[in-house]
C-alpha positions as CSV (number, residue, x, y, z in Angstrom):
1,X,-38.0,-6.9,-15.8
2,X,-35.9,-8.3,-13.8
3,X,-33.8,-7.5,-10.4
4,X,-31.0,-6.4,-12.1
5,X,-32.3,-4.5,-14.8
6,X,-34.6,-2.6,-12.4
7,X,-32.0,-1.3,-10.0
8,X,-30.2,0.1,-13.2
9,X,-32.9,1.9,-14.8
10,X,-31.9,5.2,-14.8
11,X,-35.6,6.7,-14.5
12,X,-37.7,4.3,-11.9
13,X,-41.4,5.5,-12.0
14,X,-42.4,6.6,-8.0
15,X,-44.5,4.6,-6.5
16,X,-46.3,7.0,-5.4
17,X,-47.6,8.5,-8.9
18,X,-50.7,6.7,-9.1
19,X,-52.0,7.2,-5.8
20,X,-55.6,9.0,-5.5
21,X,-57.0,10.8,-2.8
22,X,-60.6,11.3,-2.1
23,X,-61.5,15.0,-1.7
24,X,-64.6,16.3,-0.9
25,X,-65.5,18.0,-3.7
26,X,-66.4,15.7,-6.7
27,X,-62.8,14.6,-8.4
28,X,-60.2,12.6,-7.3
29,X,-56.4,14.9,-6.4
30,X,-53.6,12.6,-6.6
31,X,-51.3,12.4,-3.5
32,X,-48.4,14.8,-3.6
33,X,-45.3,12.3,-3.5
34,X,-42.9,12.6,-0.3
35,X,-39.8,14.7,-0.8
36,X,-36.7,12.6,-2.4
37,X,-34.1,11.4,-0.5
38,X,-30.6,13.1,-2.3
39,X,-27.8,11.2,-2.2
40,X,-24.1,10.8,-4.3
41,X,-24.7,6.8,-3.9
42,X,-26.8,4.3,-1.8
43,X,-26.6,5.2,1.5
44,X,-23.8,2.4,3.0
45,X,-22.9,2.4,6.7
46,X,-18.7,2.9,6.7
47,X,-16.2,-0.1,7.7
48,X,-14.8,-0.3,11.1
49,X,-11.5,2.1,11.6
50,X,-8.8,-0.6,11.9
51,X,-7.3,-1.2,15.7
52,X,-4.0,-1.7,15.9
53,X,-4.1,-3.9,18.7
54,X,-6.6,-6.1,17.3
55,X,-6.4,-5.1,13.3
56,X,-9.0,-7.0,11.5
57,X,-10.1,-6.4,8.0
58,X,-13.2,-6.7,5.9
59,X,-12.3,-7.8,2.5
60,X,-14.5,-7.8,-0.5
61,X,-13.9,-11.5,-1.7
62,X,-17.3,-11.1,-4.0
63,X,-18.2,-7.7,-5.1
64,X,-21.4,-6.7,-6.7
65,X,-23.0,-9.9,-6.9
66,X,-25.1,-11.2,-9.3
67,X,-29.1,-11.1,-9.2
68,X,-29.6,-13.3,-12.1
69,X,-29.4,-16.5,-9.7
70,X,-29.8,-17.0,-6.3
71,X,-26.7,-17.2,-3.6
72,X,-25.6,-20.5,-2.4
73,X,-23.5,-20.5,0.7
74,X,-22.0,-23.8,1.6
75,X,-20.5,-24.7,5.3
76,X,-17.4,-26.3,5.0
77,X,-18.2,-28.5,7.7
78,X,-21.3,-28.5,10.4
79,X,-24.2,-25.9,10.5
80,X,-23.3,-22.2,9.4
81,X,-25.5,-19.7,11.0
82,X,-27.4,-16.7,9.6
83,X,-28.4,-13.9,11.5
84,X,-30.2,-10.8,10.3
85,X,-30.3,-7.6,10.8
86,X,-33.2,-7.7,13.5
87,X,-31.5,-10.2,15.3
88,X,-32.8,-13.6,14.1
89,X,-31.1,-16.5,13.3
90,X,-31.2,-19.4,10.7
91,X,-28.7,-22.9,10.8
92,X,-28.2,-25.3,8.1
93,X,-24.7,-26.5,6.6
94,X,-25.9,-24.9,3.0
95,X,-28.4,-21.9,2.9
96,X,-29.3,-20.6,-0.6
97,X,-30.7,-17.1,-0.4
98,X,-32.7,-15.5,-3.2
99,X,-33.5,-12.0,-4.9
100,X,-36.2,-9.6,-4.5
101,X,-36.9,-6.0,-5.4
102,X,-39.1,-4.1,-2.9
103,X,-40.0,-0.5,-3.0
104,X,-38.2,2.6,-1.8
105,X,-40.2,5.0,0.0
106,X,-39.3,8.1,-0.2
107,X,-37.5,7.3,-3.4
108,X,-33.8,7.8,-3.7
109,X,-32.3,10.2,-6.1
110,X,-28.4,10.0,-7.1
111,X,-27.2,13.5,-7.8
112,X,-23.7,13.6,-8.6
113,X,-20.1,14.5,-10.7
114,X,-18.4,12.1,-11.9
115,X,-14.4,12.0,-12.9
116,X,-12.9,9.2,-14.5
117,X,-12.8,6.6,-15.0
118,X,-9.3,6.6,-13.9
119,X,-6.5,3.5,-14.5
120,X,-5.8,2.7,-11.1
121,X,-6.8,4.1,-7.5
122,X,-3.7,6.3,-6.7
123,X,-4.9,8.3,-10.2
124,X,-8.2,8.4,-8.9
125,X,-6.9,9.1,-5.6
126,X,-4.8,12.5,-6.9
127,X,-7.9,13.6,-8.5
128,X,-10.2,13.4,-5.7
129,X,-7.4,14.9,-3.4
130,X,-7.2,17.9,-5.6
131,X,-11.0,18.4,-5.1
132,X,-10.1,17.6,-1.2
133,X,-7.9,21.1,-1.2
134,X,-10.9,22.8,-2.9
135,X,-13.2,22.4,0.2
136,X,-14.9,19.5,-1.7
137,X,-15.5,15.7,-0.1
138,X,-15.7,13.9,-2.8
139,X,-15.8,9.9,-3.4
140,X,-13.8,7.0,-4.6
141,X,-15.8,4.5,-6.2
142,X,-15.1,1.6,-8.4
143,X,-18.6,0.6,-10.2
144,X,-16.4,-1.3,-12.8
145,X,-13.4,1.8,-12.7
146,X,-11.8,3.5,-10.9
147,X,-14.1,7.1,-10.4
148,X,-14.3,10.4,-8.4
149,X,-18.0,11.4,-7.3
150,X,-18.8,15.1,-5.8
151,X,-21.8,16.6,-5.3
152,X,-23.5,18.7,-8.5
153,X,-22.8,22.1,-7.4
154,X,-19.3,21.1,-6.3
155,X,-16.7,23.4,-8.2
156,X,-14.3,21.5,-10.5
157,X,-10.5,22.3,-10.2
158,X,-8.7,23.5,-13.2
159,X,-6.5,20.2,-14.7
160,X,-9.4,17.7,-13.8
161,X,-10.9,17.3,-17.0
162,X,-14.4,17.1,-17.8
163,X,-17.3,15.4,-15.1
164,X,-19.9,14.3,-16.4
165,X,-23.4,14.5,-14.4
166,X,-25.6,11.2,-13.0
167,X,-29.1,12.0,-12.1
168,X,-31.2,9.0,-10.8
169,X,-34.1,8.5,-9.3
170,X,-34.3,5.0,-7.7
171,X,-37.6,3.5,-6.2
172,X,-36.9,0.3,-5.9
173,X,-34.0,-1.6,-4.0
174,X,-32.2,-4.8,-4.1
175,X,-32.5,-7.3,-1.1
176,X,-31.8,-11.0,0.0
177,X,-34.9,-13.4,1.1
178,X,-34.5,-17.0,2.5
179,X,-37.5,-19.4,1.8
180,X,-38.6,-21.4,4.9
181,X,-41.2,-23.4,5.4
182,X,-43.2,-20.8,7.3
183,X,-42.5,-18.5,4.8
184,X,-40.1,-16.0,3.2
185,X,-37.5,-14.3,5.9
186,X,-36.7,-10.9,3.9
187,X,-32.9,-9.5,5.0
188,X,-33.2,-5.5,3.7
189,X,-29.9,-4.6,5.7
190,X,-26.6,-6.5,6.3
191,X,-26.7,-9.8,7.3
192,X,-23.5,-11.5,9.3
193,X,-22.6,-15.1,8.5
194,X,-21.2,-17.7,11.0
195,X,-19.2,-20.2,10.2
196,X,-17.2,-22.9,12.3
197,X,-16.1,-24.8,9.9
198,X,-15.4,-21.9,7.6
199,X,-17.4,-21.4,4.0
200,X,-16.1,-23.1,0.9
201,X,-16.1,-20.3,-2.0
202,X,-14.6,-20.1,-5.4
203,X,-12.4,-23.3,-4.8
204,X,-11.1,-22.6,-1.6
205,X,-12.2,-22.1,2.3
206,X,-12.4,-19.1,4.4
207,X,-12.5,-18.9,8.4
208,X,-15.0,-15.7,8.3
209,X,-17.0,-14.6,10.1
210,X,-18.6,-13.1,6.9
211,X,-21.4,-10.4,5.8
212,X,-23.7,-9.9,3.1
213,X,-23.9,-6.2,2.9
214,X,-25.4,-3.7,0.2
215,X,-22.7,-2.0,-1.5
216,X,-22.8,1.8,-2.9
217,X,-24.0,0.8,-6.5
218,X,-27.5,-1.0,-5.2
219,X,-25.5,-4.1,-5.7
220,X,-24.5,-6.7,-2.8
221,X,-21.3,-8.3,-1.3
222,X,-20.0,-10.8,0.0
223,X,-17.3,-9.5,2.8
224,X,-15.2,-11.3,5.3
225,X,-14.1,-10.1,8.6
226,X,-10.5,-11.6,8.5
227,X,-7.4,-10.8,10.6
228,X,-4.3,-9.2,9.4
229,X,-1.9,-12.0,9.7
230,X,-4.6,-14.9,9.0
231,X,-4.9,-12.6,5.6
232,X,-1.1,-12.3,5.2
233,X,-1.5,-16.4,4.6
234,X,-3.8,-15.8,1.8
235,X,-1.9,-13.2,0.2
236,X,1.6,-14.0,0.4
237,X,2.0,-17.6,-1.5
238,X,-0.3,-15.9,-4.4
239,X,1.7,-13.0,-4.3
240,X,5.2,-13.8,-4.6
241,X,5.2,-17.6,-4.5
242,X,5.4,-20.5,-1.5
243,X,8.4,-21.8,-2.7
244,X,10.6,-18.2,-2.4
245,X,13.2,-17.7,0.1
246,X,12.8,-17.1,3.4
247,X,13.8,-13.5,3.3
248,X,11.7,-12.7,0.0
249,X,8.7,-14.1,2.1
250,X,9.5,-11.7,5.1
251,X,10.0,-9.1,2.8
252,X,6.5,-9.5,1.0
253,X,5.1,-10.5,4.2
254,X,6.1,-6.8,5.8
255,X,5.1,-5.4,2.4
256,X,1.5,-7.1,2.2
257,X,0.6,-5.9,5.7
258,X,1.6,-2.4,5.0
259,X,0.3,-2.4,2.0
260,X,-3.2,-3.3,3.3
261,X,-2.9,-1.2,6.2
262,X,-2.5,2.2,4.0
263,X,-4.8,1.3,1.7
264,X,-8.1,0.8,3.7
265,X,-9.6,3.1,2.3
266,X,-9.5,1.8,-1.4
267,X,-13.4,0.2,-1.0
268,X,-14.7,2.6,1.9
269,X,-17.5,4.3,-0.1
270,X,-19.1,0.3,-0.3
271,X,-18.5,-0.8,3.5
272,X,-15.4,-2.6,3.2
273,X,-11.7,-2.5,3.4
274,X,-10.3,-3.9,0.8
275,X,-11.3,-6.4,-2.4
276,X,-9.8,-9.6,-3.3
277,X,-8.4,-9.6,-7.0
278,X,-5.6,-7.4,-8.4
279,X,-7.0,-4.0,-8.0
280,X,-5.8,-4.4,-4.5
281,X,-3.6,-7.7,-3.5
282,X,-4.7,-11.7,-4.3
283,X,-6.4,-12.7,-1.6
284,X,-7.2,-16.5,-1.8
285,X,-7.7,-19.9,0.2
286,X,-4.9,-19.1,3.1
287,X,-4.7,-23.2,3.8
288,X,-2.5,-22.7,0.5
289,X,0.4,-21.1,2.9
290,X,2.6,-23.9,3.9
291,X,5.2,-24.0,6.9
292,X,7.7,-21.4,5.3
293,X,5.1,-18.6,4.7
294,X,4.0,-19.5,7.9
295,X,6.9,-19.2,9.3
296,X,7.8,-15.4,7.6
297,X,4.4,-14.5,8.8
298,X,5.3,-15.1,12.5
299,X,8.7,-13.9,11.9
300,X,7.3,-10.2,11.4
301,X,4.5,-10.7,12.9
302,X,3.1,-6.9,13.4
303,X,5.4,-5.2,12.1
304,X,5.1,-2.3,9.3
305,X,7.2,-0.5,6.9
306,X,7.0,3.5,7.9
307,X,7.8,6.9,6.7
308,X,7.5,9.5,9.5
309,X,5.3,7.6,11.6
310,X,2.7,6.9,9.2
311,X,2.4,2.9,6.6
312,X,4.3,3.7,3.5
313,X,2.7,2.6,0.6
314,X,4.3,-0.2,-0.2
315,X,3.8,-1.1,-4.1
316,X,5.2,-3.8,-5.1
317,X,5.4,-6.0,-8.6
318,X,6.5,-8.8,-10.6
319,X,9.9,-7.8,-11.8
320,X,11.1,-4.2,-12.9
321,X,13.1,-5.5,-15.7
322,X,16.3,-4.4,-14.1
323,X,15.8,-1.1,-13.8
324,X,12.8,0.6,-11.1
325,X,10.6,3.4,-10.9
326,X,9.6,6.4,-9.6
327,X,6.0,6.6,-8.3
328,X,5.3,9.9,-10.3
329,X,6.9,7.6,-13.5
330,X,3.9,5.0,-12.8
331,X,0.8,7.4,-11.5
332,X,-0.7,11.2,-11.2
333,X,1.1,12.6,-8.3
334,X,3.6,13.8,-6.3
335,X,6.9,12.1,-6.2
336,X,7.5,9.2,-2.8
337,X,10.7,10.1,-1.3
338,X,11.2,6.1,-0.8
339,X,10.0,5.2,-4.4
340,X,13.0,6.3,-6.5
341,X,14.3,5.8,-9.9
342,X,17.3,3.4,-9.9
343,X,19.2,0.8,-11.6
344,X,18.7,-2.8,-9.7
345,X,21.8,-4.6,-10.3
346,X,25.6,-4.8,-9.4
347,X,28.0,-1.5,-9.2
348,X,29.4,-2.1,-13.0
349,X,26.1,-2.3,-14.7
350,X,25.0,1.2,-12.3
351,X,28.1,3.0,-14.3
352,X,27.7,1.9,-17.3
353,X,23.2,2.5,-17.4
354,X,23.2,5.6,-15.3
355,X,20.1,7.5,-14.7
356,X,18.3,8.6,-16.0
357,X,18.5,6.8,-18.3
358,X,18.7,8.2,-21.8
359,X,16.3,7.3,-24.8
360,X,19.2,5.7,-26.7
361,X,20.4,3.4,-23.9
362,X,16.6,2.2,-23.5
363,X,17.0,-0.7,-26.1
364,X,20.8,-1.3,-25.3
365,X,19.4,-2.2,-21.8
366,X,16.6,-4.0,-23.3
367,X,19.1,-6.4,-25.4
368,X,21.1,-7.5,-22.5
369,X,20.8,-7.6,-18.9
370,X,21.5,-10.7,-17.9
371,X,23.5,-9.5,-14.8
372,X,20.4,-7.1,-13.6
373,X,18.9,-9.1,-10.5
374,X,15.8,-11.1,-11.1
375,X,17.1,-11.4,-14.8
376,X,15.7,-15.3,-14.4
377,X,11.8,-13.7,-14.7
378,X,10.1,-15.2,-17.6
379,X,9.0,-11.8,-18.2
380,X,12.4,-10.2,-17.3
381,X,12.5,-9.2,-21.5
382,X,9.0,-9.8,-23.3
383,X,8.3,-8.7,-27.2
384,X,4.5,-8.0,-28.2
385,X,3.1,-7.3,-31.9
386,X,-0.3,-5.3,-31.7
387,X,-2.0,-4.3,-35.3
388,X,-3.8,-1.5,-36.1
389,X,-7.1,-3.1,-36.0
390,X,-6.3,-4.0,-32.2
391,X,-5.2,-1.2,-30.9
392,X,-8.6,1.0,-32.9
393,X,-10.8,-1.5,-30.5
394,X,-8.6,-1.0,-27.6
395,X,-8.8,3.0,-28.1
396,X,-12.1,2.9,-29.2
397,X,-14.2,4.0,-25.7
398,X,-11.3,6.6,-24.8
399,X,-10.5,8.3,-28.4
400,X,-13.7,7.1,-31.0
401,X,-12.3,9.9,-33.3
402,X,-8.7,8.6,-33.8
403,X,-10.0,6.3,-37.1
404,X,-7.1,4.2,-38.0
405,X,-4.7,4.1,-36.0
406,X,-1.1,5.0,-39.2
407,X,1.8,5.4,-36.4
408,X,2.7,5.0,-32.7
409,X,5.5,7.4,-31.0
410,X,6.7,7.3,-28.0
411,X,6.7,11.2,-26.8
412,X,8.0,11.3,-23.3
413,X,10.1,9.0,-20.7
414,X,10.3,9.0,-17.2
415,X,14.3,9.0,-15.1
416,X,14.0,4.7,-15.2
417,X,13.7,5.1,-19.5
418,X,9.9,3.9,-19.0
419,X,7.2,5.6,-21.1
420,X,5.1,8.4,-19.7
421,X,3.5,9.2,-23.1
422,X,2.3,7.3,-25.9
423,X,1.2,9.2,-29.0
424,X,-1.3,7.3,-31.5
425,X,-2.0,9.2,-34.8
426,X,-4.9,7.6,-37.0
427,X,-7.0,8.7,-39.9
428,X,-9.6,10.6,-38.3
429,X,-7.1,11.9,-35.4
430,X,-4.6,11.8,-32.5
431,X,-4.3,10.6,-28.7
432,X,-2.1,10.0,-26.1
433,X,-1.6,7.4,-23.1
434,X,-0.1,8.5,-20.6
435,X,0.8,6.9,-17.2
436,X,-0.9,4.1,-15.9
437,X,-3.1,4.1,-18.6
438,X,-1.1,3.3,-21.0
439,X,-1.2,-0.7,-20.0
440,X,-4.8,0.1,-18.5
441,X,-5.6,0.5,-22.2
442,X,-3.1,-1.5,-24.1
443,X,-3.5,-5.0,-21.8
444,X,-1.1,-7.4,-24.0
445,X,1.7,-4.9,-22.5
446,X,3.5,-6.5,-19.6
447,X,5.2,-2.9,-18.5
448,X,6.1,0.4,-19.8
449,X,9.8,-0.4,-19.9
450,X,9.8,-0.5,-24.0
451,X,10.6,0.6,-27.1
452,X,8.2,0.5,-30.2
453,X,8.8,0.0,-34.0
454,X,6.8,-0.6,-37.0
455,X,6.5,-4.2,-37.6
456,X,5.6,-4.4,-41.5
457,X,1.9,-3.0,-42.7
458,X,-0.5,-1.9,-39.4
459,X,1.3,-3.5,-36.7
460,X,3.8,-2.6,-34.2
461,X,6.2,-4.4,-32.1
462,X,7.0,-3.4,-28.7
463,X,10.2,-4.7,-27.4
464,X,10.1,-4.6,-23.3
465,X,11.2,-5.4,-20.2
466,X,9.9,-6.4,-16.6
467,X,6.2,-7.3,-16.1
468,X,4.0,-4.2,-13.3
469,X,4.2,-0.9,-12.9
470,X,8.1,-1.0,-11.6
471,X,7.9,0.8,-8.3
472,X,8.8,-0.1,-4.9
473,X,10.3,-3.8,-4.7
474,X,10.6,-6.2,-7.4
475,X,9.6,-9.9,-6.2
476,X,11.8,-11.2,-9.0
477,X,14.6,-9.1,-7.8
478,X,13.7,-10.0,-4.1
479,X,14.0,-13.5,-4.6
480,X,17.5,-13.2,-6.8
481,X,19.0,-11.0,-3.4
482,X,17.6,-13.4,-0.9
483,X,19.0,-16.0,-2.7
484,X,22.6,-14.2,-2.5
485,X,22.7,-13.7,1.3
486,X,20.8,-10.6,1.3
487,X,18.6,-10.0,5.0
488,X,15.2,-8.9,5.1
489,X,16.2,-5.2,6.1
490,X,18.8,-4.8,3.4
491,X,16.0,-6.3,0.6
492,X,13.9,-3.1,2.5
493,X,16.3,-0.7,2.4
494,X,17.4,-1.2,-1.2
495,X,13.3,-1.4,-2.7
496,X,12.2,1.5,0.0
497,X,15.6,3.7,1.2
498,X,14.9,5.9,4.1
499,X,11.8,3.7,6.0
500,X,12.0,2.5,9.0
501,X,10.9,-1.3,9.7
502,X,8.2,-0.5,13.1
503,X,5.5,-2.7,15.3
504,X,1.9,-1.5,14.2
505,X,1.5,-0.4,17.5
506,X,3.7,2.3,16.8
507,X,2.5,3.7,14.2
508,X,-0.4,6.2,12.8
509,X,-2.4,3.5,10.9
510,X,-5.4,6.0,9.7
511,X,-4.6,5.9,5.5
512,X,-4.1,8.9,3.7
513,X,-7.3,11.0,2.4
514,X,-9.5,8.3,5.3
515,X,-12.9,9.4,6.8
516,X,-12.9,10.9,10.7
């Protein structure tokens, strides 16, 4: 069997079960087994609290990596340095580092609920904090969702749903080994990764230091220790684009750091910060930032968006298709007073769309526009078909008893005209999307600013506009008011009314629903 296949056997033999022990009678009495260690996950050590003096972060840039090869690391230039756990050391310029499964002793058994999976983190994250105000401490995890883990005998809150239960019992473990020479050096705990020249990875080149650590699955990572502004120049040109103005780059700049800042917590429960991909922000090669990211980097250097002394959470997207959202429009939850409902373009068109917006003046606003800021978005208006046989395999997983799907209804919209609830009807039955998940499930949709119409035999067409969830600034709407005159703090004040623009030092930079 191999390494990967044995850390997700759900029913590991102990190692312990074939022991004998002489007595001194006649017969052989087999050892009784140690008592099992009970856990919700593997046991992983918690990041660093983030200083704001000196706020560095430890970001995921390969999660849950692969046993089915072996791990190459290349320097990208001069001798990158290993050291272990116990304190030894290993140089070379590329290291390649190999699997092994070694015993647990006692052995591990995972006992806990699980809730999801969920469509995004701030779902997740109103679940588990309605478990929070039951006197629970449950878990956010992200195996491959989003999910909430409590203990067993943890009481679920009315409105939750349904957990289901994971019992484990794991006796063996996944760690690295490095072949030398004088034998195998075997690296059980988390191993930190020098690197003056930095480590080429996935195309690109990160400063680092790094760490291979074991994450809360049984899985490792690869996680870099990276500070705030160096991973502002990673974030911002993949995240709104080098080439923007310079007060759309100060406005995502301000927004990236925030953003990062309140959600540290998103990866705790595996040792890390934050990941790399789109479940929190892009995170790639920062050489990519030229002089004018640069540049709106230093400009704020430190400084945070706030609501009552505390990071806002600063969502933002590609384009809201002229109109934006409220949070409680996009996720489970309590309304932001800073993420509001509005129309985002001049006076005339706020008179003539006024929210919210009525079901009959959805597709109106849909066919025109053009005035709306950030109308020059190649996603600004998007139209989608999806047929019946796509949208059974997309459903399948969530609603296996919906059969064919015959006809698809909107059933609720939010202030902004987006969809809360999608109703499916099929042959064998009925569902609904609602929320997030309703382009969590249905991927070809850009947004839930649509309308939707039968498009000849099983198929639909949805007619839509604006490409993200909608809330909080819109970079296509950024760049169209930078390029008019508009300052950073007016861009600010129009995305997020009511925050305050504050030096980190100022602030309460412990996230929302974060460990002591």
């Amino acid at each position: 069997m191999s390494p990967t296949a044995s850390l997700r056997h759900l029913a590991l033999t102990s190692l312990w079960a074939g022991a004998l022990q002489v007595g001194t009678g006649c017969s052989a009495q087999p050892l009784a087994p140690p008592p099992l260690q009970s856990t919700l996950r593997w046991p992983v050590p918690a990041p660093p609290r983030i200083d704001p003096a000196n706020p560095v972060l430890w970001v995921g840039l390969a999660p849950r990596l692969s046993a089915a090869m072996p791990l190459e690391l290349r320097s990208g230039g001069g001798l990158m340095t290993l050291v272990t756990a116990s304190g030894g050391r290993y140089s070379s310029p590329r290291l390649v580092l190999h699997w092994r499964t070694v015993p647990v002793q006692p052995a591990l058994e995972i006992r806990r609920q699980v809730l999801g999976p969920f469509a995004s983190f701030e779902s997740a994250e109103e679940a588990a904090g309605r478990w929070r105000a039951a006197g629970v401490a449950p878990l956010i995890a992200n195996p491959r969702e989003w999910e909430v883990w409590a203990p067993l005998d943890a009481p679920l809150p009315e409105g939750l749903g349904q957990a289901r239960r994971v019992e484990q019992t794991l006796s063996q473990r996944l760690v690295l080994e490095l072949r030398r020479d004088d034998g195998p050096v075997l690296m059980e705990g988390p191993v930190r990764l020098e690197t003056p020249g930095g480590l080429l990875w996935q195309g690109g080149l990160f400063q680092g230091p790094f760490r291979l650590q074991p994450d809360a699955y049984g899985t490792w990572a690869l996680v870099e220790e990276v500070p705030v502004e160096r991973y502002l120049q990673g974030v911002v040109p993949h995240e709104i684009g080098a080439g923007s103005p310079p007060a759309a780059l100060a406005a995502q700049a301000v927004l990236a750091r925030t953003w990062a800042l309140r959600n540290q917590i998103r990866f705790h429960v595996d040792g890390y910060h934050l990941c790399a991909d789109t479940q929190c922000q892009v995170y790639a090669d920062p050489r990519q930032a030229g002089a004018a990211v640069r540049q709106a980097i230093a400009a704020t250097r430190s400084q945070v968006l706030s609501w009552q002394g505390e990071p806002i959470h600063a969502v933002y997207h590609a384009t809201n298709g002229g109109v934006a959202a409220g949070f409680e429009e996009v996720w489970s939850g309590p309304p932001l007073p800073y993420l509001k409902p509005f129309l985002d373009g001049p006076q005339a068109l706020q008179t003539r769309f006024p929210l919210p917006l009525a079901a009959a003046q959805v597709a109106p606003l849909l066919s025109g526009g053009s005035a709306l800021y950030g109308a020059d978005h190649p996603r600004f208006r998007w139209s989608r078909t999806i047929t019946a046989v796509q949208l059974g395999q997309a459903l399948r997983a969530t609603a296996p008893q919906l059969g064919t799907p015959q006809t698809v209804s909107v059933l609720e919209r939010g202030v902004s005209g987006r969809v809360l609830a999608l109703g499916i009807q099929g042959s064998g039955g009925s569902t609904v999307l609602r929320l997030d998940a309703i382009r969590r499930t249905l991927r070809q949709l850009p947004s839930t600013l649509f309308v939707v119409a039968p498009s000849g035999a099983g198929s639909w067409r949805f007619d839509g506009g604006g490409f993200g969830h909608g809330a909080g600034l819109s970079q296509a709407g950024a760049i169209d008011l930078a390029r008019r005159g508009w300052t950073l703090q007016r861009i600010l004040s129009r995305y997020y009314p009511g925050t305050t623009l504050q030096p980190l030092s100022a602030l309460d930079t412990k996230a929302p629903g974060s460990a002591p």
